[in-house]
Residue frames as qw, qx, qy, qz and C-alpha x, y, z in Angstrom:
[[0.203, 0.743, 0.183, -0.611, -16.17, -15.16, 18.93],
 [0.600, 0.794, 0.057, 0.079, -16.99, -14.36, 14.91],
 [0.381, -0.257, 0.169, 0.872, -13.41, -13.24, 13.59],
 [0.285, 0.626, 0.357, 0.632, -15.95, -10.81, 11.36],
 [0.204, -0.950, -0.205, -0.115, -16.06, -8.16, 14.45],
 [0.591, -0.444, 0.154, 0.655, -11.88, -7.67, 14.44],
 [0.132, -0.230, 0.397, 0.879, -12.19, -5.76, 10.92],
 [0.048, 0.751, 0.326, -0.572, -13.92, -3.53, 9.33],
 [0.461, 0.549, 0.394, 0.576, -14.58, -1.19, 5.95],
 [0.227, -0.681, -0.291, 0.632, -14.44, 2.24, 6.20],
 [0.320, 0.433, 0.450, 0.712, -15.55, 4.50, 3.22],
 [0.044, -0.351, -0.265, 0.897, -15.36, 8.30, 3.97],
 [0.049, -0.157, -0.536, -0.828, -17.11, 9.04, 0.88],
 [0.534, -0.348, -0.733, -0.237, -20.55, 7.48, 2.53],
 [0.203, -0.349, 0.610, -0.682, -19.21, 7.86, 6.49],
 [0.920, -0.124, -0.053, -0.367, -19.87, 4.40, 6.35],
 [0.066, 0.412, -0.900, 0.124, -17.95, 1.39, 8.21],
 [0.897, 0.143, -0.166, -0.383, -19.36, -1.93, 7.85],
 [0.881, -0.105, 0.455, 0.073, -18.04, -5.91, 8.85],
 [0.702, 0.469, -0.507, -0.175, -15.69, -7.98, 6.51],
 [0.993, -0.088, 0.040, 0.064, -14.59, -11.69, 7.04],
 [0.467, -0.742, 0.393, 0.277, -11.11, -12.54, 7.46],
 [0.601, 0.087, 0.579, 0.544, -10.76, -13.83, 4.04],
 [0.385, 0.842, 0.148, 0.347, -11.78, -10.86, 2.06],
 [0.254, -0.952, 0.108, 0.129, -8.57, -9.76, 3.67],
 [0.897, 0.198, -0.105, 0.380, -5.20, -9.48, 2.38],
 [0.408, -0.888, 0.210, 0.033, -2.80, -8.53, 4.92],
 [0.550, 0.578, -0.557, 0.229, 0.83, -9.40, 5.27],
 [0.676, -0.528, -0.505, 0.094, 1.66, -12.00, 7.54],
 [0.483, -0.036, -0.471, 0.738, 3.98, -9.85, 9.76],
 [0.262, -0.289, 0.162, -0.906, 1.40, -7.35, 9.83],
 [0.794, -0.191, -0.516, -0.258, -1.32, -10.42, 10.17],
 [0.498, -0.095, -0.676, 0.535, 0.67, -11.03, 13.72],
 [0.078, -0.246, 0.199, -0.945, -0.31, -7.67, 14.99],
 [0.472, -0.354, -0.120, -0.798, -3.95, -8.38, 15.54],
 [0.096, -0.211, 0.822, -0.521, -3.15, -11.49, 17.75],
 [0.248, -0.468, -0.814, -0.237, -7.19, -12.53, 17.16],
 [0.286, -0.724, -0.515, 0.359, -8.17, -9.97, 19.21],
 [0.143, -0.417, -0.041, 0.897, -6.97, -6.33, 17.79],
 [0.464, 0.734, 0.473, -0.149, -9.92, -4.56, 15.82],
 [0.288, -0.062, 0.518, 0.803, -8.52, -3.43, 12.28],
 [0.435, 0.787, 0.264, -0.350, -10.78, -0.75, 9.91],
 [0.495, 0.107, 0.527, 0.682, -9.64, -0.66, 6.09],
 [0.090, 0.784, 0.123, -0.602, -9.94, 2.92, 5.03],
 [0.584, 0.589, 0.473, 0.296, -10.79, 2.99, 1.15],
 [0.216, 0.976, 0.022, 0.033, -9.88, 6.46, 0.49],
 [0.016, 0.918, -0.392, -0.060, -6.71, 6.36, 2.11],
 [0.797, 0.386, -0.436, 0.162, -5.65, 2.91, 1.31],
 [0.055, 0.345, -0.756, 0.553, -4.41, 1.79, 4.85],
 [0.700, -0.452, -0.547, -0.087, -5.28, -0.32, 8.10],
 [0.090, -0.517, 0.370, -0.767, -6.01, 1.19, 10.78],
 [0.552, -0.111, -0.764, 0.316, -5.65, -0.46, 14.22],
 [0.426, -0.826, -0.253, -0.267, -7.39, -0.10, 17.67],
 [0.241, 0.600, -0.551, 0.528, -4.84, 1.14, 19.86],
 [0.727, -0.333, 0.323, -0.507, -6.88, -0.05, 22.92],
 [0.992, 0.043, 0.120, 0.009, -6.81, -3.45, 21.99],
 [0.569, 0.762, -0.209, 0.227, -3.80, -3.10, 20.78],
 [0.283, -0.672, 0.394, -0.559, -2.56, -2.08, 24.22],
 [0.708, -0.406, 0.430, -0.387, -3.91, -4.71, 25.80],
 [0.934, 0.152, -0.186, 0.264, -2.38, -7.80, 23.85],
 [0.442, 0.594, -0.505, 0.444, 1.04, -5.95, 24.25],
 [0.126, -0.543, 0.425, -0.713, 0.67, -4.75, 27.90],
 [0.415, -0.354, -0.829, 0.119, -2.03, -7.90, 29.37],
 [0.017, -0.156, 0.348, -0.924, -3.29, -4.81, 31.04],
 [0.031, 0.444, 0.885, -0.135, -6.66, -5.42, 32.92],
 [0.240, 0.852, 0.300, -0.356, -7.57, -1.66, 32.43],
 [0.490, 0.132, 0.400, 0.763, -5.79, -0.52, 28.89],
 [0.033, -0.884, -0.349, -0.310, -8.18, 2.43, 28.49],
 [0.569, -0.799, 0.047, 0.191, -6.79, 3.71, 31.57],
 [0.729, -0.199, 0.366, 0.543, -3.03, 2.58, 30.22],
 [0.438, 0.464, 0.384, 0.667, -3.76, 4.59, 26.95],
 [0.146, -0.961, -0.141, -0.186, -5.01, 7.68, 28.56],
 [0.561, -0.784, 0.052, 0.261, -1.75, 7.76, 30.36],
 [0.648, -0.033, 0.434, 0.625, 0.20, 7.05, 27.54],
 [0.258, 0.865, 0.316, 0.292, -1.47, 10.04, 25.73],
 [0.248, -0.967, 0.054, -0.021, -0.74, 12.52, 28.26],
 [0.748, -0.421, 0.301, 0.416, 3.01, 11.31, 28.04],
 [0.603, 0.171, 0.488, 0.607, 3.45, 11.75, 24.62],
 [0.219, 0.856, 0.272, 0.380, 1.48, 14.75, 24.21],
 [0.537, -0.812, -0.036, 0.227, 3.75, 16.08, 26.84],
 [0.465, -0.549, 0.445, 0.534, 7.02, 15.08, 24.91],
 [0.534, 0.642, -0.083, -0.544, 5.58, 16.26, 21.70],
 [0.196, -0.061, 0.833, 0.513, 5.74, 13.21, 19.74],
 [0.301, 0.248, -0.522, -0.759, 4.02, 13.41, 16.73],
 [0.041, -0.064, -0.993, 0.089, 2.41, 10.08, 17.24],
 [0.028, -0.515, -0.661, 0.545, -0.71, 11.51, 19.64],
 [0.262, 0.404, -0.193, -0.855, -1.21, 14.45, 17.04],
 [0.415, 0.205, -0.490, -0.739, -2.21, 11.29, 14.28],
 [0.028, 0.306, 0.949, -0.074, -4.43, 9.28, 15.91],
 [0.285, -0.151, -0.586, -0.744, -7.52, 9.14, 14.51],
 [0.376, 0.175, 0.740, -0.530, -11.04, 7.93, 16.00],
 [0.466, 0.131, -0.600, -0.636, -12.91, 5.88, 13.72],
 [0.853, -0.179, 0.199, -0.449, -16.37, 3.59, 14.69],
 [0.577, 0.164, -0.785, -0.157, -16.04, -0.38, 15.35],
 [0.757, -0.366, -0.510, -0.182, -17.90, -3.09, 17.42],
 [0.261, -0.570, 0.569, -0.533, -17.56, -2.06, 20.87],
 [0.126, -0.105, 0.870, -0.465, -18.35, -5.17, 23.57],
 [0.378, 0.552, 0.639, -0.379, -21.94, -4.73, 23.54],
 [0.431, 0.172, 0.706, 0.535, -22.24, -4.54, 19.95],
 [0.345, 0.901, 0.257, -0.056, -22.72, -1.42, 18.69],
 [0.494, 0.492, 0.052, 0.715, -20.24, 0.58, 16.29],
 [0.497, -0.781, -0.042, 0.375, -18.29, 3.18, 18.70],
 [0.202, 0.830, -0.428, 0.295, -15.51, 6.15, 18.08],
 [0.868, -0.477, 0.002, 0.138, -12.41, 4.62, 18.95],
 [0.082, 0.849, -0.449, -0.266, -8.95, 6.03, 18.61],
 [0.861, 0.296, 0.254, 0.326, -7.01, 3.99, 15.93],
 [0.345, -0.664, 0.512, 0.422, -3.56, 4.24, 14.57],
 [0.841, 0.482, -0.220, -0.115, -2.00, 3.21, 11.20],
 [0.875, 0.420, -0.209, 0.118, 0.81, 1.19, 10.58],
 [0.598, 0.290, -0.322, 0.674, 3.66, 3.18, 11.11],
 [0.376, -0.563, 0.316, -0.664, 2.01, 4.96, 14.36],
 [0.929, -0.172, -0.100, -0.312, 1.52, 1.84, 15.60],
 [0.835, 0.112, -0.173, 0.510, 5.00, 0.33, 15.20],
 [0.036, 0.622, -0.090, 0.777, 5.68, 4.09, 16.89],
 [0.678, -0.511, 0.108, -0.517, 3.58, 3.19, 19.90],
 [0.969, 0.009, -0.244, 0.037, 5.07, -0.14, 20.16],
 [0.637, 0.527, -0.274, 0.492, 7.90, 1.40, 20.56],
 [0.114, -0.369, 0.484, -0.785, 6.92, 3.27, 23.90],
 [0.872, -0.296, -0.126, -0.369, 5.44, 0.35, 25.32],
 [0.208, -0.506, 0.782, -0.298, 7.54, -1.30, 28.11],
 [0.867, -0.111, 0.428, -0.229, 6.58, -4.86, 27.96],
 [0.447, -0.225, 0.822, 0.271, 7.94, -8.39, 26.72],
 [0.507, 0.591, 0.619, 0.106, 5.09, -9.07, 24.35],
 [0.280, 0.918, -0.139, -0.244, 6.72, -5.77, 22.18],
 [0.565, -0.548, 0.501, 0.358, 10.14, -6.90, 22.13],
 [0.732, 0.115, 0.586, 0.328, 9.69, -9.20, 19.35],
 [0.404, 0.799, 0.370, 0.248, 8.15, -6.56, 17.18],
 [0.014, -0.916, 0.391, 0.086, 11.50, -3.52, 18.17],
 [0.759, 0.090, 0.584, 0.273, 13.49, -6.87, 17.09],
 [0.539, 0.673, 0.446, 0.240, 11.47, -6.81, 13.88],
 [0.145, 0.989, 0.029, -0.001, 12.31, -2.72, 13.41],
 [0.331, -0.806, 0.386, 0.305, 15.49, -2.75, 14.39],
 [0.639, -0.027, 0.703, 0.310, 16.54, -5.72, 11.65],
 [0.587, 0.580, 0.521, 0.218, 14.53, -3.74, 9.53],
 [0.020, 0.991, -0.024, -0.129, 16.25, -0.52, 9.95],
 [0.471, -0.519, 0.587, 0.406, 19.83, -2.36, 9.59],
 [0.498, 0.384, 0.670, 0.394, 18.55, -3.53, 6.16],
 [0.416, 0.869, 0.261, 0.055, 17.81, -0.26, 4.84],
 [0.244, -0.800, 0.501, 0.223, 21.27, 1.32, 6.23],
 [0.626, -0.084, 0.692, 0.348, 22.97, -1.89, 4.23],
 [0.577, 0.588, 0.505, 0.255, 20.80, -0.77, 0.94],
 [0.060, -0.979, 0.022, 0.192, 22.13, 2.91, 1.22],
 [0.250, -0.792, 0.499, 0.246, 25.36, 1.73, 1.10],
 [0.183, 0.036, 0.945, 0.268, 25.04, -1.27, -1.47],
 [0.722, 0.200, 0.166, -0.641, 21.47, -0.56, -3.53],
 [0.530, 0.054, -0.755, -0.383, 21.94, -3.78, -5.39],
 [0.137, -0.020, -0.979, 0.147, 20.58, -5.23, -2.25],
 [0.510, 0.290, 0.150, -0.796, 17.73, -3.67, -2.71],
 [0.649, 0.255, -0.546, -0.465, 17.09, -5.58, -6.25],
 [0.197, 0.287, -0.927, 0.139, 18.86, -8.91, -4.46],
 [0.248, 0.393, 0.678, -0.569, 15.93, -8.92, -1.36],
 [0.418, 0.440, -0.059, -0.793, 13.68, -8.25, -4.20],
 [0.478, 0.428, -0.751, -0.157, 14.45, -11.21, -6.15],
 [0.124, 0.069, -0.931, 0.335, 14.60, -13.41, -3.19],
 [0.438, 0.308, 0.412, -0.737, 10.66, -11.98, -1.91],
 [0.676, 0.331, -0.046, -0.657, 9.32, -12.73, -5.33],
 [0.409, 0.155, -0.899, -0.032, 11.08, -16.31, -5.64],
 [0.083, 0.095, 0.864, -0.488, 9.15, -17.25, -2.32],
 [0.494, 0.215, 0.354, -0.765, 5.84, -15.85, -3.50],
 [0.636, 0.336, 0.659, 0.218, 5.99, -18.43, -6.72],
 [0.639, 0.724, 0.108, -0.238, 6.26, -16.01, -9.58],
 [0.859, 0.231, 0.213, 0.403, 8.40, -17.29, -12.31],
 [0.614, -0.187, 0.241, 0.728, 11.95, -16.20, -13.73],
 [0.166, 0.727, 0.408, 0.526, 10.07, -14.20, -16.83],
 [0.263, -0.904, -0.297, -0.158, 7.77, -12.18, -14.47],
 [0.728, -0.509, -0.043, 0.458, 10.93, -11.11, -12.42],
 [0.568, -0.018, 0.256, 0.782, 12.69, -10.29, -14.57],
 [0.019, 0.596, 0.436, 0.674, 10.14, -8.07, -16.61],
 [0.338, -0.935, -0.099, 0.049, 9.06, -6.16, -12.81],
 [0.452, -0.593, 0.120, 0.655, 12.73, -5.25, -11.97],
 [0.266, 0.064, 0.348, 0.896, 13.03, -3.76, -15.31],
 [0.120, -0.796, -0.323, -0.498, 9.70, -1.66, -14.61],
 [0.554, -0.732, -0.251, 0.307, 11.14, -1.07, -11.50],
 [0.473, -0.168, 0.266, 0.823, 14.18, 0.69, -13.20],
 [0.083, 0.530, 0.497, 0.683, 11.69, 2.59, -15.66],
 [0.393, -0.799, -0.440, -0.113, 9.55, 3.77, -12.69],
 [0.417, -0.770, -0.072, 0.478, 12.40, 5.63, -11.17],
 [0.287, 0.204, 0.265, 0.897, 13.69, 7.14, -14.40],
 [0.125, -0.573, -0.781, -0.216, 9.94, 8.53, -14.09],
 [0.478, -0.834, -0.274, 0.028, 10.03, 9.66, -10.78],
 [0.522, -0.160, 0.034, 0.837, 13.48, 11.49, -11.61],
 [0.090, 0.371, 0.420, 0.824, 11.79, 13.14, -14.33],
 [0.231, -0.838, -0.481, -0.115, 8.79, 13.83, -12.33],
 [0.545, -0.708, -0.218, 0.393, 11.41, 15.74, -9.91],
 [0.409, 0.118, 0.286, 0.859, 13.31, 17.46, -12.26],
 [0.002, -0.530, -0.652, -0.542, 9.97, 18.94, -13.02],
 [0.200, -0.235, 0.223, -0.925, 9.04, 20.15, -9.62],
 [0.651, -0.306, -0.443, -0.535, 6.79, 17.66, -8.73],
 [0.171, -0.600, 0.642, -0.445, 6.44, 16.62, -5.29],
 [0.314, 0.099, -0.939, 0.094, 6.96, 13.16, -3.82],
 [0.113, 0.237, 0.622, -0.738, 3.86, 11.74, -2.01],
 [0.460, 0.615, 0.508, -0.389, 0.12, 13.03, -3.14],
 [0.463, 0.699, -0.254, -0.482, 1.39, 14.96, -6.60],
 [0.059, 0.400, -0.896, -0.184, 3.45, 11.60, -7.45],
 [0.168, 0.453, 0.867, -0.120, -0.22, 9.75, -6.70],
 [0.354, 0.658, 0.261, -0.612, -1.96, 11.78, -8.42],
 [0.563, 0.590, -0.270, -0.513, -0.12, 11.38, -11.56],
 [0.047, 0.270, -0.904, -0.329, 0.30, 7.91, -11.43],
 [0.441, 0.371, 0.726, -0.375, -3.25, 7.64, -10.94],
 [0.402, 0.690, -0.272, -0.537, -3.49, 10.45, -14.41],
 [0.122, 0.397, -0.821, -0.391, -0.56, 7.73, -16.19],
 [0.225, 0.048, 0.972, 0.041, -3.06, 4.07, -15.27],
 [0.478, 0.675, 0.435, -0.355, -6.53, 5.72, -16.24],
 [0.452, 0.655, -0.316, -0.516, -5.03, 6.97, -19.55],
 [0.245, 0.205, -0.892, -0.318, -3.26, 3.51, -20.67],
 [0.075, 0.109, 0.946, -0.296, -5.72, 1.31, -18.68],
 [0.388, -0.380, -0.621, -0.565, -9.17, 2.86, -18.88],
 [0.584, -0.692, -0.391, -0.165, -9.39, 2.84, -14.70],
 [0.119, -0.846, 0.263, -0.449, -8.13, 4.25, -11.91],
 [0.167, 0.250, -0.858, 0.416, -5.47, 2.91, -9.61],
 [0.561, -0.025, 0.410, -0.719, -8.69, 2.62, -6.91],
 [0.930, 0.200, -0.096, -0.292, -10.60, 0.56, -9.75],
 [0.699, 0.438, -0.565, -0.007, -7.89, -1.39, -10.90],
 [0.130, -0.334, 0.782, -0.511, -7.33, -2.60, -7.12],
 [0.489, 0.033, 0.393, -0.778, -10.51, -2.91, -6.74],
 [0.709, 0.475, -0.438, -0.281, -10.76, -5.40, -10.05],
 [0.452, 0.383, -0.760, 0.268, -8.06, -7.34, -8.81],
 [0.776, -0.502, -0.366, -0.111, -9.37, -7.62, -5.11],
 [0.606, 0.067, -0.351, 0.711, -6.08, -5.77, -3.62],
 [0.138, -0.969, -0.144, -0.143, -6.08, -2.87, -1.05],
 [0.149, -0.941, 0.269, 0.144, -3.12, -1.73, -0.04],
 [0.827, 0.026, 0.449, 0.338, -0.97, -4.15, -2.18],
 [0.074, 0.468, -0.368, -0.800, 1.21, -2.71, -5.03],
 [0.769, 0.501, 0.159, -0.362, -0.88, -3.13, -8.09],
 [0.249, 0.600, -0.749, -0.127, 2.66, -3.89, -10.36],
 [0.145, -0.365, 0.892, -0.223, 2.94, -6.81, -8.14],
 [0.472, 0.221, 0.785, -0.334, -0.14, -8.35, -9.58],
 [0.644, 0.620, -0.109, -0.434, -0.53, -7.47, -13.03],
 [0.829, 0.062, 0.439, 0.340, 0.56, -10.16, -15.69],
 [0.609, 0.087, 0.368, 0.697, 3.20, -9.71, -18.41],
 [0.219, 0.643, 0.630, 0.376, 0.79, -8.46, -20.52],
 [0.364, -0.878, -0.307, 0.050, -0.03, -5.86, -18.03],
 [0.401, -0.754, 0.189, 0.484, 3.32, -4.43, -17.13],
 [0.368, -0.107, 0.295, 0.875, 4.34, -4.16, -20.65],
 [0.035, -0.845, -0.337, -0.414, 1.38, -1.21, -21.17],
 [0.464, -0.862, -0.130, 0.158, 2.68, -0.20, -17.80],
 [0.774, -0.036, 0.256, 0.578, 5.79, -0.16, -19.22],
 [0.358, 0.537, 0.499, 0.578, 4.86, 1.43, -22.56],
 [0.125, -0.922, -0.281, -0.234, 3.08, 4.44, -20.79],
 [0.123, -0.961, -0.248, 0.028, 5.99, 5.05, -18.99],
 [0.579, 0.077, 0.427, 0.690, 8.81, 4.77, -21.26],
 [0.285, 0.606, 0.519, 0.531, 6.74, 6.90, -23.08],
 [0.172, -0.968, -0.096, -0.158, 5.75, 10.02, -20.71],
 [0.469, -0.669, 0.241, 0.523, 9.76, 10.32, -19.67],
 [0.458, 0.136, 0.427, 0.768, 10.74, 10.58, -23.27],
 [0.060, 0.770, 0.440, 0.459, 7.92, 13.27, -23.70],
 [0.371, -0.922, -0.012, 0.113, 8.74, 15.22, -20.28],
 [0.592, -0.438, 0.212, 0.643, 12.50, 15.25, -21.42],
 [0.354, 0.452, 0.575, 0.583, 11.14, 16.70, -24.72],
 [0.171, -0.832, -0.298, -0.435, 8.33, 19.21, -23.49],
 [0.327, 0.036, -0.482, 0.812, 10.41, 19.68, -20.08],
 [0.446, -0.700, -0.523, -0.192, 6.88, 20.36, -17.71],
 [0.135, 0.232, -0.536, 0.800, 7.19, 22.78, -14.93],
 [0.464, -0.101, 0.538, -0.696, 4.77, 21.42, -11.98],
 [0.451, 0.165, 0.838, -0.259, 2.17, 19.43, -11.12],
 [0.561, 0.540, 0.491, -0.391, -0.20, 20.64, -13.95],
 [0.526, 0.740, -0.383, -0.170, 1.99, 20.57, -17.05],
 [0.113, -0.317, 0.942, -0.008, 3.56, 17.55, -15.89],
 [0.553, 0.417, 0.597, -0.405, -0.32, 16.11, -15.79],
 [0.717, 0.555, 0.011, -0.422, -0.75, 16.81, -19.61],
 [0.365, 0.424, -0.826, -0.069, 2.77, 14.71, -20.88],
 [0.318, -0.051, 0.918, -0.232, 1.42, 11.93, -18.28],
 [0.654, 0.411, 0.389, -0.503, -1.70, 11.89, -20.14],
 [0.597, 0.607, -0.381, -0.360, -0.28, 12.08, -23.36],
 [0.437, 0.398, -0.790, -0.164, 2.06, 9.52, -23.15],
 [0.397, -0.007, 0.888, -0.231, -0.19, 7.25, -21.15],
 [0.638, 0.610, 0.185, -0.432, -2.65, 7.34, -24.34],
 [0.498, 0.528, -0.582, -0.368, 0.07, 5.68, -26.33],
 [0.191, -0.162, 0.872, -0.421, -0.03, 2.89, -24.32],
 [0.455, 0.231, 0.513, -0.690, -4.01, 3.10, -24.08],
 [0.689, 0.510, -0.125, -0.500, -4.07, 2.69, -27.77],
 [0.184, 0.379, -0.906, -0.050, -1.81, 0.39, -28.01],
 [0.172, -0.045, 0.930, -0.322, -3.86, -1.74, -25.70],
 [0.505, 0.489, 0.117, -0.701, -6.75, -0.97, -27.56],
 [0.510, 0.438, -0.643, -0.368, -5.29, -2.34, -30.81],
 [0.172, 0.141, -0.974, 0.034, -4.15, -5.94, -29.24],
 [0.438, 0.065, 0.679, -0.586, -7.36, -5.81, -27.55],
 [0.659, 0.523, -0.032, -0.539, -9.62, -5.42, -31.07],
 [0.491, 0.418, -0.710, -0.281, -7.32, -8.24, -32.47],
 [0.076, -0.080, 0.926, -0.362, -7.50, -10.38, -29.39],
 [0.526, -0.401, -0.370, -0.652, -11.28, -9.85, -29.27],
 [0.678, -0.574, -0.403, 0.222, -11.12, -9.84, -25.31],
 [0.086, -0.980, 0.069, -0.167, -9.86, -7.47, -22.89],
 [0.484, 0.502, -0.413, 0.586, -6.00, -7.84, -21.37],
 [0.323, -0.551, 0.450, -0.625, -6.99, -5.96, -17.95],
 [0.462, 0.035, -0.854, 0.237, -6.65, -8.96, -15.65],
 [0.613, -0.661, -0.042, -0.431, -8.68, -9.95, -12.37],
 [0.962, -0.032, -0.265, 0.055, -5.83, -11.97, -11.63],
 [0.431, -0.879, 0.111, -0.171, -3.57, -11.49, -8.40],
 [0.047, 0.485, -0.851, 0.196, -0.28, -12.85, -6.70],
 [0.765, -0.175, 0.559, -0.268, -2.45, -15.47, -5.01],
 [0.881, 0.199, 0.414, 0.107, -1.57, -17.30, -7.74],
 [0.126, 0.903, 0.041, -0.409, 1.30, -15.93, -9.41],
 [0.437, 0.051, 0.763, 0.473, 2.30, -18.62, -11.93],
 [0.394, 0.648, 0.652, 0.011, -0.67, -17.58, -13.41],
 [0.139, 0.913, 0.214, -0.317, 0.19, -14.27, -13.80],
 [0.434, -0.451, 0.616, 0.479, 2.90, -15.53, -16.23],
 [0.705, 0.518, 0.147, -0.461, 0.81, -15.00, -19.86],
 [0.643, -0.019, 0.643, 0.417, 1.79, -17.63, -22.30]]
């Protein structure tokens, strides 16, 4: 069978969902296990996630001959012992059998790896393994954050990007959470008002919106940092070096007076990039990704 009827687009804007090939995808492999060739996956543009049939799903884990059946019981379980889980599942269209586009209930990510969890069977195991190894690794960074930086270091040595580039993301990593102190100092809340104004900080130095600038690049739920060259992260830098020295100045209270210092001090930045652009005669914004991420090492 096609692998283009396991995955899907999904743009609310439209309430349109539409085919994609397995190379205009860029999963992670550990999530890239999940779908087994056989679990149907929808990429929701708005909210920047994959979302997974749970049916199918089911049935790789469970080998069940009737998983419909298996999930209806599993509903009525969980909605019983009020997990949260059954409250966010969703029902979004994709290629039934007989090939039309059906409502089917779908899960993200971390409902998924939720569900997994209340699934008896061997074919889970590996993946409450996987959680559990990852839950001992965050308890280790709590108590030691350099291994936070360390596993950080080690991830971007394996993907190929050079000593420079390293070096120059962990020190935007360090800038980005002076940021997001300041944002909190401010009253701003973690989540949508923290995406909101770092969407406010990349349209003012950049010229596009996180969304575009993904969208440029060919990333969906990837961090965008993690694909910009040098060049790139020192504007990203600049803008926000620049809006914590201005919010420790103007001291914002909320979301909408925190919104005008992000603006402002992504607009030094914006000009800035402006200037090297008019001297370069060419633009800076990159189309260029990890898939190659020597490249994204600007001489």
């Amino acid at each position: 069978m096609d692998e283009i009827f396991f995955f899907f687009f999904f743009d609310e804007e439209f309430g349109t969902t539409t085919p994609i090939s397995r190379t205009e995808l860029n999963i992670p492999e550990a999530e890239l296990e999940l779908f087994d060739g056989n679990i149907r996956a929808v990429w929701h543009k708005q909210e920047e996630k994959w979302y997974f049939s749970v049916v199918d799903m089911i049935e790789v884990l469970t080998e069940s001959r009737e998983p419909k059946r298996y999930w209806s019981d599993l509903k009525i379980k969980l909605n019983k012992e009020g997990n949260e889980t059954y409250e966010k599942i969703v029902r979004l269209k994709m290629k039934a059998v007989d090939g039309k586009m059906r409502l089917t209930d779908a899960a993200d990510m971390e409902q998924v790896l939720r569900l997994i969890q209340s699934i008896p069977s061997p074919n889970a195991e590996p993946f409450k393994l996987w959680l559990a190894k990852v839950g001992n690794e965050r308890i280790d960074e709590e108590s030691d954050p350099e291994l936070t930086f360390e596993r950080a270091v080690d991830n971007y040595r394996k993907k190929g990007y050079s000593e420079k580039w390293i070096a120059q993301r962990l020190r935007g990593i360090e800038i980005r959470k002076e940021l997001t102190d300041e944002w909190q100092r401010s009253g701003v809340k973690r989540g949508m008002e923290f995406a909101f104004l770092t969407d406010t900080l990349t349209r003012a130095w950049s010229g596009k919106t996180t969304r575009q600038y993904k969208e440029l690049k060919g990333l969906k739920k990837e961090n965008l940092r993690d694909n910009m060259t040098n060049v790139e992260l020192a504007f990203n830098l600049l803008a926000e070096v620049s809006t914590t020295e201005i919010s420790k100045l103007k001291s914002p209270q909320g979301l909408a007076e925190s919104n005008k210092v992000v603006n402002e001090g992504g607009k030094i930045a914006g000009n800035a990039r402006k200037e090297l652009e008019s001297s370069l005669g060419k633009t800076v914004i990159s189309r260029l990704n990890s898939k190659d991420a020597l490249q994204l090492d600007d001489e």
